[in-house]
DSSP file (Angstrom, degrees, kcal/mol; ACC not computed):
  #  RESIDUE AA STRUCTURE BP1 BP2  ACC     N-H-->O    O-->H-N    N-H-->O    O-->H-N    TCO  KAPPA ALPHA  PHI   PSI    X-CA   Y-CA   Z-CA
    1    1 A X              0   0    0      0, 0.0     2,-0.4     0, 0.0     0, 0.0   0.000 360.0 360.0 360.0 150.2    1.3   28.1  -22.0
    2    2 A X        -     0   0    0      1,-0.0     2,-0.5     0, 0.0     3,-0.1  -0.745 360.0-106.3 -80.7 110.1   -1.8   25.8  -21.4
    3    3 A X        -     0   0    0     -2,-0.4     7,-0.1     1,-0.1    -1,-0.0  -0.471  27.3-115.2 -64.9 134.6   -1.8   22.7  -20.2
    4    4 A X        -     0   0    0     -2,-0.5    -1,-0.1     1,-0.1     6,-0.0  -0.040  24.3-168.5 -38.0 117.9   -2.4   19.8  -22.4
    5    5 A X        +     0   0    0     -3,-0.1     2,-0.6     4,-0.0    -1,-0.1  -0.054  57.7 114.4 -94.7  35.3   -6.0   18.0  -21.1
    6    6 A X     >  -     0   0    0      1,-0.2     4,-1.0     2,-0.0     5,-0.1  -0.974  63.8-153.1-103.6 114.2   -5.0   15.1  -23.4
    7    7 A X  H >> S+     0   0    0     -2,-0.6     4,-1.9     1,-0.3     3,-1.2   0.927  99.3  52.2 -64.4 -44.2   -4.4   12.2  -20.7
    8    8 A X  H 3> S+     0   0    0      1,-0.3     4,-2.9     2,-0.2     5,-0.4   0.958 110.5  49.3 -37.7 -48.1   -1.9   10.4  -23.0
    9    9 A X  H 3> S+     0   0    0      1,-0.3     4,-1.1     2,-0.2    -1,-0.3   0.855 117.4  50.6 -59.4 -24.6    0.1   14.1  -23.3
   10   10 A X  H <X S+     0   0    0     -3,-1.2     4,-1.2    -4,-1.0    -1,-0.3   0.831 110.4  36.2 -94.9 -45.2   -0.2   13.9  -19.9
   11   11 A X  H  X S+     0   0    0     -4,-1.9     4,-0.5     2,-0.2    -2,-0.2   0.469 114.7  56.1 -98.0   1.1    1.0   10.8  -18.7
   12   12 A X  H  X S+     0   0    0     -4,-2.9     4,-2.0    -5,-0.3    -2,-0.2   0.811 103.3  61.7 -71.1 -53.6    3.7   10.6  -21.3
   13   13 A X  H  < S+     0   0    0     -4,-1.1    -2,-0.2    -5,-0.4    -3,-0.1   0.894 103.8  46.3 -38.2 -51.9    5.0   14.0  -19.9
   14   14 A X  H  < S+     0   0    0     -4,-1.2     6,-0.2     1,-0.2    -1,-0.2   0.826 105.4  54.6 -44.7 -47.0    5.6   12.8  -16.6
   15   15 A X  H  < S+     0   0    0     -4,-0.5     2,-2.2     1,-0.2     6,-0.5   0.750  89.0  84.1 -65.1 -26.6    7.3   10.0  -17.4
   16   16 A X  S  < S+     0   0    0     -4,-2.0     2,-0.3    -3,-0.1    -1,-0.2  -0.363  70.3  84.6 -85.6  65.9    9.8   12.1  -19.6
   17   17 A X  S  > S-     0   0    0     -2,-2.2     4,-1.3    -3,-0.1     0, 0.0  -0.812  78.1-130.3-129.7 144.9   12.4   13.2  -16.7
   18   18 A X  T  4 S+     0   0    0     -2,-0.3     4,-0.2     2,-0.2    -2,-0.1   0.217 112.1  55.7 -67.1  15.0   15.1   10.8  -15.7
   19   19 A X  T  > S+     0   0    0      2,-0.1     4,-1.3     3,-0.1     3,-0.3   0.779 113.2  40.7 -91.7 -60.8   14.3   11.2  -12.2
   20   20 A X  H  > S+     0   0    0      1,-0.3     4,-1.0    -6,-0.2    -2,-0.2   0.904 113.3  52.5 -59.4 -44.2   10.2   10.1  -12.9
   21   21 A X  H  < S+     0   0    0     -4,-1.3     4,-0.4    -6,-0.5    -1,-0.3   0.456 108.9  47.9-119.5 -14.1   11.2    7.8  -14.9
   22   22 A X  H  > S+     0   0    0     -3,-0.3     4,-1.7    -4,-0.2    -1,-0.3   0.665 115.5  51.6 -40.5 -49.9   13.9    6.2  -11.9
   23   23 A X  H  X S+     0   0    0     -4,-1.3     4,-1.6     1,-0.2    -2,-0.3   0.807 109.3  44.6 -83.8 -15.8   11.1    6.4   -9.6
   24   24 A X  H  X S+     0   0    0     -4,-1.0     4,-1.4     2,-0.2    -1,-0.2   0.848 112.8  52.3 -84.9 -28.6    8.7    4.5  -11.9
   25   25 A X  H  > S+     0   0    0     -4,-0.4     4,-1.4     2,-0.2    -2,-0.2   0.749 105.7  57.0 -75.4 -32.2   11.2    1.9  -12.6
   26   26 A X  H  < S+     0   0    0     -4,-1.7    -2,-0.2     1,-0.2    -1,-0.2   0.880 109.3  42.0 -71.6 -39.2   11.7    1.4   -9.2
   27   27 A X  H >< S+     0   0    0     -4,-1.6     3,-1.7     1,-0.2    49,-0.3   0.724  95.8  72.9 -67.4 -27.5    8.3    0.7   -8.5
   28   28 A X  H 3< S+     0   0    0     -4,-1.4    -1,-0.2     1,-0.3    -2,-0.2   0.811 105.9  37.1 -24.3 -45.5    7.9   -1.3  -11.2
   29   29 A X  T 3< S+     0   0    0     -4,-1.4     2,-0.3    -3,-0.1    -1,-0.3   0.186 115.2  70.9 -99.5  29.9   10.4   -4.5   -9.2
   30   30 A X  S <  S-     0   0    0     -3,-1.7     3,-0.2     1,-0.2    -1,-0.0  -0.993  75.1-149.3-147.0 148.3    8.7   -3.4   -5.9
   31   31 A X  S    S-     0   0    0      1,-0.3     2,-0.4    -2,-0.3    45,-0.2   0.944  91.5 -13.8 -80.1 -38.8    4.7   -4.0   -4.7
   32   32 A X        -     0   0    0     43,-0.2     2,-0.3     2,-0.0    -1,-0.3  -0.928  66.0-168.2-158.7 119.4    5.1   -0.4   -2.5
   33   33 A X  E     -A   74   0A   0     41,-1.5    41,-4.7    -2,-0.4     2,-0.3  -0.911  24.9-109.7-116.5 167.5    7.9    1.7   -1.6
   34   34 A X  E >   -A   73   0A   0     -2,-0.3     3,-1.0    39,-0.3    39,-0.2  -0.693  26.1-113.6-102.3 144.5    8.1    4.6    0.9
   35   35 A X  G >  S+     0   0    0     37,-2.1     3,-0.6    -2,-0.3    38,-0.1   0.595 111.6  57.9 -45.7 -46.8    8.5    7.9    0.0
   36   36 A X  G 3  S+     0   0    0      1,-0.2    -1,-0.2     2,-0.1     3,-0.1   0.324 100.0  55.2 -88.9   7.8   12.1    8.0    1.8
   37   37 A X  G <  S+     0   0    0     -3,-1.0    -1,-0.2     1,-0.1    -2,-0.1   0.220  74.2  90.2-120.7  34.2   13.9    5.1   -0.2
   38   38 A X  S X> S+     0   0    0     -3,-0.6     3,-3.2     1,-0.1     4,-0.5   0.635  77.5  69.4 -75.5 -23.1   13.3    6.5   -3.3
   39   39 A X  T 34 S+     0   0    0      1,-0.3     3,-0.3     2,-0.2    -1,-0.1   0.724  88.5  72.8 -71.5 -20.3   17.1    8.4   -2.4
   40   40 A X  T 34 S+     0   0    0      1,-0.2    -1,-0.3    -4,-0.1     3,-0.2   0.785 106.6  19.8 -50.9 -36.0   18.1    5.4   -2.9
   41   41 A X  T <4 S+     0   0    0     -3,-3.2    -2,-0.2     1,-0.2    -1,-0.2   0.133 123.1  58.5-114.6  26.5   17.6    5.3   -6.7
   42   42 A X     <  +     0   0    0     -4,-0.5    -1,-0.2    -3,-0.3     8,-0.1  -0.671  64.8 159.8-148.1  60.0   17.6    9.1   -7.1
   43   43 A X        +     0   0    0     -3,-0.2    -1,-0.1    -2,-0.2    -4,-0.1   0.626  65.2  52.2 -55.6 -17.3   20.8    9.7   -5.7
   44   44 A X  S    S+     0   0    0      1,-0.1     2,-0.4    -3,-0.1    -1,-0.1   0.769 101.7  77.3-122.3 -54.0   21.6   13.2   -7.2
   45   45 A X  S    S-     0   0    0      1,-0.2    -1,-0.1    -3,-0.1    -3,-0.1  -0.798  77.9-120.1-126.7 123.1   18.2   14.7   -5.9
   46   46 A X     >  -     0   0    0     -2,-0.4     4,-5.0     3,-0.1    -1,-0.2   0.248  31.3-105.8 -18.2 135.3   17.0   15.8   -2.5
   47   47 A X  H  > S+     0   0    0      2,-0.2     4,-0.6     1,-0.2    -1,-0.1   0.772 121.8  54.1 -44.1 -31.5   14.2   14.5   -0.6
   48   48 A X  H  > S+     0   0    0      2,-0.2     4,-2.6     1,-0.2     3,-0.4   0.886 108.8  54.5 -78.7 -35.1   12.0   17.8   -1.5
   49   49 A X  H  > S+     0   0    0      1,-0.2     4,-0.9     2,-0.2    -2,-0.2   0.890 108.6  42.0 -53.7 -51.2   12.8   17.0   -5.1
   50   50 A X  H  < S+     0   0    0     -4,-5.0    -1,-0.2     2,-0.2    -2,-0.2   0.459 106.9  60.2 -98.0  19.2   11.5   13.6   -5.1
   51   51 A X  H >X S+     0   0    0     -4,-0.6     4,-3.4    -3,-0.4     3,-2.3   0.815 105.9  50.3 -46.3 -79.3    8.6   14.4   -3.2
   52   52 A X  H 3X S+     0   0    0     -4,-2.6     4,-1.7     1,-0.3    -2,-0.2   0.727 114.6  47.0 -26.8 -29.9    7.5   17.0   -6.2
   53   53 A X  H 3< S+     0   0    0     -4,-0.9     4,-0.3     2,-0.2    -1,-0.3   0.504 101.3  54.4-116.5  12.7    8.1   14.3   -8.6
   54   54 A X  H <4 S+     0   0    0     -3,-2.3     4,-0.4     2,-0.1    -2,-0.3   0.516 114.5  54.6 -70.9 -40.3    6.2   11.7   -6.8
   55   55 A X  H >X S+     0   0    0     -4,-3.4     4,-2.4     1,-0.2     3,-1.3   0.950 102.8  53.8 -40.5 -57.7    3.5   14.9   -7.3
   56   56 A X  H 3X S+     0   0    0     -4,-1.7     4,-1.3     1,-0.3    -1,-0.2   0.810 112.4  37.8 -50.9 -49.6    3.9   15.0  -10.5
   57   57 A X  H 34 S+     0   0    0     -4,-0.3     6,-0.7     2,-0.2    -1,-0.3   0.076 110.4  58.8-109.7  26.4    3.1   11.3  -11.3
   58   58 A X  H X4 S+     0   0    0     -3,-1.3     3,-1.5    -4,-0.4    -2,-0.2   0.597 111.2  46.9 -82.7 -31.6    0.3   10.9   -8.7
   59   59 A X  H 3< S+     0   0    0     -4,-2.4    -2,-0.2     1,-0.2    -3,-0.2   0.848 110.7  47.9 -48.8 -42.3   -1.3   13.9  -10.8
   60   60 A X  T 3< S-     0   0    0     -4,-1.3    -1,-0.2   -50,-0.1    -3,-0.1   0.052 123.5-104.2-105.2  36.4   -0.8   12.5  -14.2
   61   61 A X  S <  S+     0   0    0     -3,-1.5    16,-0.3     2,-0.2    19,-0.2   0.589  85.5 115.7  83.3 -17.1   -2.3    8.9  -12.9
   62   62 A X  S    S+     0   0    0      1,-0.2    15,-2.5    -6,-0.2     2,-0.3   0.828  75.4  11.5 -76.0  -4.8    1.1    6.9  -12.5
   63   63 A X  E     -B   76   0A   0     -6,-0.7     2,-0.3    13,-0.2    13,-0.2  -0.996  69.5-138.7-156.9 140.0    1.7    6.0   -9.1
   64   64 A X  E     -B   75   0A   0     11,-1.4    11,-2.3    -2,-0.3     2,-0.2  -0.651  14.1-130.3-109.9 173.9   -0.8    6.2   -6.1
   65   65 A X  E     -B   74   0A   0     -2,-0.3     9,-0.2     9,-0.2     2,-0.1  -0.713  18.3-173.7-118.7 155.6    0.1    7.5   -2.3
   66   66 A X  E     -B   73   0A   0      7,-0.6     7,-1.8    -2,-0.2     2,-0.8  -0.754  16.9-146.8-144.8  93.7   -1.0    5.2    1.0
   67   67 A X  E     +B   72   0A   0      5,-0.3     2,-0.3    -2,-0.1     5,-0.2  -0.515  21.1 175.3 -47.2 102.7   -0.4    7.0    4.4
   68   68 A X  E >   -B   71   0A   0      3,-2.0     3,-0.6    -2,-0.8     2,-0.5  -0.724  62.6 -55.0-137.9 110.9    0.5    4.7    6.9
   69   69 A X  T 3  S-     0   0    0     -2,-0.3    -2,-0.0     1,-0.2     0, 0.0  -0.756 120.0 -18.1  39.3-101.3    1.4    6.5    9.9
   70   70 A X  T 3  S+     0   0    0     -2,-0.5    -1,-0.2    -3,-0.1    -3,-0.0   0.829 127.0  97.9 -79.8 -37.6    4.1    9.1    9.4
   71   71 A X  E <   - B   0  68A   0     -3,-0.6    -3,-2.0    -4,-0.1     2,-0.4   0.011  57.2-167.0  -8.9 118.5    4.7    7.1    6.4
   72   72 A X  E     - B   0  67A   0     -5,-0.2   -37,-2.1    -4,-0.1    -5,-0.3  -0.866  12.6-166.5-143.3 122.7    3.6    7.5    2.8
   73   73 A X  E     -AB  34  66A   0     -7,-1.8    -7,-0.6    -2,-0.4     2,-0.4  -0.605   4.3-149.0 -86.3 139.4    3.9    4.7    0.5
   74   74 A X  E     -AB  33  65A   0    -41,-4.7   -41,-1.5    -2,-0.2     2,-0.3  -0.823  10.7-176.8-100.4 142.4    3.7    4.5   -3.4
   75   75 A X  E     - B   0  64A   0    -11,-2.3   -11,-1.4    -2,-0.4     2,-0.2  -0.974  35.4-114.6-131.4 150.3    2.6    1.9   -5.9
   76   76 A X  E     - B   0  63A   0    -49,-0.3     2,-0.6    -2,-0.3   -13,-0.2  -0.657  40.9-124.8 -89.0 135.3    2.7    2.1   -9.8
   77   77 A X    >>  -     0   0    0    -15,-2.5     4,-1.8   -16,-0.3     3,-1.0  -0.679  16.7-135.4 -83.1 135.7   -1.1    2.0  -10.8
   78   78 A X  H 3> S+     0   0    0     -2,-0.6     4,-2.5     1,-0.3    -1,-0.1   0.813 105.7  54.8 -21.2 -63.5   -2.1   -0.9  -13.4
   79   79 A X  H 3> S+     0   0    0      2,-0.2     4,-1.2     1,-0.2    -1,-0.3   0.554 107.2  43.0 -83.7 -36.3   -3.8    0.8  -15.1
   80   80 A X  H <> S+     0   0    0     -3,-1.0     4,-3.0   -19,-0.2    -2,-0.2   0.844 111.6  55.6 -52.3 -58.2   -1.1    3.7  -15.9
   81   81 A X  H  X S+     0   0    0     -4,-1.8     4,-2.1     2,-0.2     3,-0.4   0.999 112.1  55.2 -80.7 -69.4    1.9    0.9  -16.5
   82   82 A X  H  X S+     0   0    0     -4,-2.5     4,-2.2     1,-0.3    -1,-0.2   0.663 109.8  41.2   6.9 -77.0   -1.4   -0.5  -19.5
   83   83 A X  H  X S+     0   0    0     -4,-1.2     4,-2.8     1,-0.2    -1,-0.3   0.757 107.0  59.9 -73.3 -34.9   -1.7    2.5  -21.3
   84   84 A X  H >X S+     0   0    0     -4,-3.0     3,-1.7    -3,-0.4     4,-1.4   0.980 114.2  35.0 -48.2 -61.9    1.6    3.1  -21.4
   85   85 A X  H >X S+     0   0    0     -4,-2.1     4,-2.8     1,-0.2     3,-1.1   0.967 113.3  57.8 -51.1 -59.3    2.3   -0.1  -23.3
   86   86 A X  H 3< S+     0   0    0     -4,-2.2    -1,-0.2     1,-0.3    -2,-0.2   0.795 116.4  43.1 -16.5 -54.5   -1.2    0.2  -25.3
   87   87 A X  H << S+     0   0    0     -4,-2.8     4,-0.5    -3,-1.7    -1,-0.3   0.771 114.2  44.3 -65.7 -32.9    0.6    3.8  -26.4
   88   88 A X  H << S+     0   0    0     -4,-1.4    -1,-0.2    -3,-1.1    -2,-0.2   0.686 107.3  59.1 -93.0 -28.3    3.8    2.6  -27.0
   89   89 A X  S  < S+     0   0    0     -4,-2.8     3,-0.5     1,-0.2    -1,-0.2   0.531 101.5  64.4 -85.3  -0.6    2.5   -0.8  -29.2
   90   90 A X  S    S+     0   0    0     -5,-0.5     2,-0.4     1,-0.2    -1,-0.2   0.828  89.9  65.3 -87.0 -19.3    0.8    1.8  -31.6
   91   91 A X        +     0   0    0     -4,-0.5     2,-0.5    -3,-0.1    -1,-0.2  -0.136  69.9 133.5 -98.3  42.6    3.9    3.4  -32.8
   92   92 A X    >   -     0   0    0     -3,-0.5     3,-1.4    -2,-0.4     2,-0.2  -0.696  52.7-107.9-104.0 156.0    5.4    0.8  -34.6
   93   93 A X  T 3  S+     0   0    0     -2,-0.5     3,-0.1     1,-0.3    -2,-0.0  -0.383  95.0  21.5 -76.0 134.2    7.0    0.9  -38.1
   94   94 A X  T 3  S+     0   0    0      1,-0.4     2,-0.4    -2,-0.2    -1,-0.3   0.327  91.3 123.3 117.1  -2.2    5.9   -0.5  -41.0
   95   95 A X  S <  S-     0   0    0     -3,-1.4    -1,-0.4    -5,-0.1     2,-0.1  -0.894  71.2 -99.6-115.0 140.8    2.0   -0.6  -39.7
   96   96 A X        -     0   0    0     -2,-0.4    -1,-0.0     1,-0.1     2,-0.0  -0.170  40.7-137.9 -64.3 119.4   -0.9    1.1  -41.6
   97   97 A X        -     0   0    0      1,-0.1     2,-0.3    -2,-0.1    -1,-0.1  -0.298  19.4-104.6 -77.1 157.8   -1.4    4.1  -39.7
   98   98 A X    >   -     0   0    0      1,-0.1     3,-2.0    -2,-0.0     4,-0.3  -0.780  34.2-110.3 -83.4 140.4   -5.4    5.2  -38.9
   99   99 A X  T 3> S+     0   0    0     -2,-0.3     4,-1.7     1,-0.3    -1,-0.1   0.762 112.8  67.5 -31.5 -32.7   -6.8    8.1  -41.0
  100  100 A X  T 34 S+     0   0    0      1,-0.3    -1,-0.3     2,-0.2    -3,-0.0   0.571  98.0  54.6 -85.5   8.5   -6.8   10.4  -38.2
  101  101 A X  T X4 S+     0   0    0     -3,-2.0     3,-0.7     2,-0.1    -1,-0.3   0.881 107.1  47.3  -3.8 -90.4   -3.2   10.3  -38.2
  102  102 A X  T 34 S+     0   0    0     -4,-0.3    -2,-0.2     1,-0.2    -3,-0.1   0.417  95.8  69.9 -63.8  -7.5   -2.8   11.2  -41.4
  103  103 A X  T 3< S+     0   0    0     -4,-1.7     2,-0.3    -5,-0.2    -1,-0.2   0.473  75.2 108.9 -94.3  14.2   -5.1   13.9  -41.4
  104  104 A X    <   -     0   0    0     -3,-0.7     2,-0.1     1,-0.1    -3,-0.1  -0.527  68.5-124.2 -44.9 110.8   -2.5   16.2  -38.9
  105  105 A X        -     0   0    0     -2,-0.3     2,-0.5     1,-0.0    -1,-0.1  -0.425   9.5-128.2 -58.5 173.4   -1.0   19.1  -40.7
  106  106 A X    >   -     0   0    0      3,-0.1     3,-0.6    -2,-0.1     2,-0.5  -0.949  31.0-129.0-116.7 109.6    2.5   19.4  -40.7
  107  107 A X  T 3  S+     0   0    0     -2,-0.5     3,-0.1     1,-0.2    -3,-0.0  -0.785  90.0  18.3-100.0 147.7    3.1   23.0  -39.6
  108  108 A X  T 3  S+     0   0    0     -2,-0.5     2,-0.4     1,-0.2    -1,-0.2   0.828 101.6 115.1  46.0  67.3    5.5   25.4  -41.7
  109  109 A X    <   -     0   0    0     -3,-0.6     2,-0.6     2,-0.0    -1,-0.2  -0.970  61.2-144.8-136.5 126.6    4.8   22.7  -44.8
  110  110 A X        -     0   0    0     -2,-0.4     2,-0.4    -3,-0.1    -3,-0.0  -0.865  12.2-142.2 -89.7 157.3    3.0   24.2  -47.5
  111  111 A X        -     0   0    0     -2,-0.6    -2,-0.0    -5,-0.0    -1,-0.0  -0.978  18.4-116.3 -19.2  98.2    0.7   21.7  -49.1
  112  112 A X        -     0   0    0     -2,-0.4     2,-0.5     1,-0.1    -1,-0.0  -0.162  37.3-121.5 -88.7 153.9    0.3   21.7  -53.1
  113  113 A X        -     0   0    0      1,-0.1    -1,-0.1     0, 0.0     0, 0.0  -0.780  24.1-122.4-100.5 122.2   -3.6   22.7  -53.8
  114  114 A X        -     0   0    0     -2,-0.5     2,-0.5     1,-0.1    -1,-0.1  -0.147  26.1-113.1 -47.8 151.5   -5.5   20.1  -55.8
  115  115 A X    >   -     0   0    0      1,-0.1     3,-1.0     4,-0.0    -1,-0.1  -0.830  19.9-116.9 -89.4 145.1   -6.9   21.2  -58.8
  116  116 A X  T 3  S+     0   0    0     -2,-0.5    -1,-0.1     1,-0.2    -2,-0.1   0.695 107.4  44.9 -33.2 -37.3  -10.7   21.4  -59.2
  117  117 A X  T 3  S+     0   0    0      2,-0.0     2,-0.4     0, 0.0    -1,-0.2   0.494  94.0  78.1-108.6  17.4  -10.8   18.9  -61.9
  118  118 A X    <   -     0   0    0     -3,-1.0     2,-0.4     2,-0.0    -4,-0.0  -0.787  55.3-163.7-113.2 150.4   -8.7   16.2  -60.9
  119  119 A X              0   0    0     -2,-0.4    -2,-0.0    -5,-0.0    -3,-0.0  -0.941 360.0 360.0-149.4 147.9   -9.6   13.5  -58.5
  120  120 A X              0   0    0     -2,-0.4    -1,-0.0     0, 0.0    -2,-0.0   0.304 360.0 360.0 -55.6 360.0   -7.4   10.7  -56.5
């Protein structure tokens, strides 16, 4: 399978583990935490574990690394925390969607064929 190059697909993805999505929250009430009191809110999962998923969401853009000494600190980027909302205020109900929406197939939906002489 491919990966998605669509940044949205990308930085939606991340978020969608309970693990990322602990560690994102966590930064959210805090200006920088270090890499080792993230076990703090990720009780269940191992230090190697939430290293990989602090990987995961410095790749897709949520959260940047600061080395200071042995140390490496995290912060949720601005700019990440944005888009999310930006993404998340487009999907609401009852508002007029943009054509390029609507123009999506539907896949395994057959689509009745217009006739040639009929018009919208």
């Amino acid at each position: 399978m491919s990966r998605d190059a669509n940044p949205d697909v990308i930085l939606l993805h991340a978020a969608a583990d309970a693990t990322r999505l602990a560690i994102l929250r966590e930064l959210s009430s805090d200006m920088s935490v270090c890499a080792c009191d993230f076990t703090e809110c990720c009780t269940t999962v191992s230090q190697p574990t939430i290293s990989h998923h602090l990987r995961v969401l410095r790749e897709a853009g949520w959260v940047r690394a600061e080395h200071r000494g042995a140390n490496v600190s995290y912060t949720l980027c601005p700019d990440a925390a944005a888009r999310f909302r930006q993404i998340a205020g487009e999907l609401r109900s009852g508002v007029a969607r943009p054509a390029r929406a609507l123009s999506i197939p539907v896949v395994g939906m057959d689509l009745p064929a217009r006739s040639p002489g009929r018009t919208r």
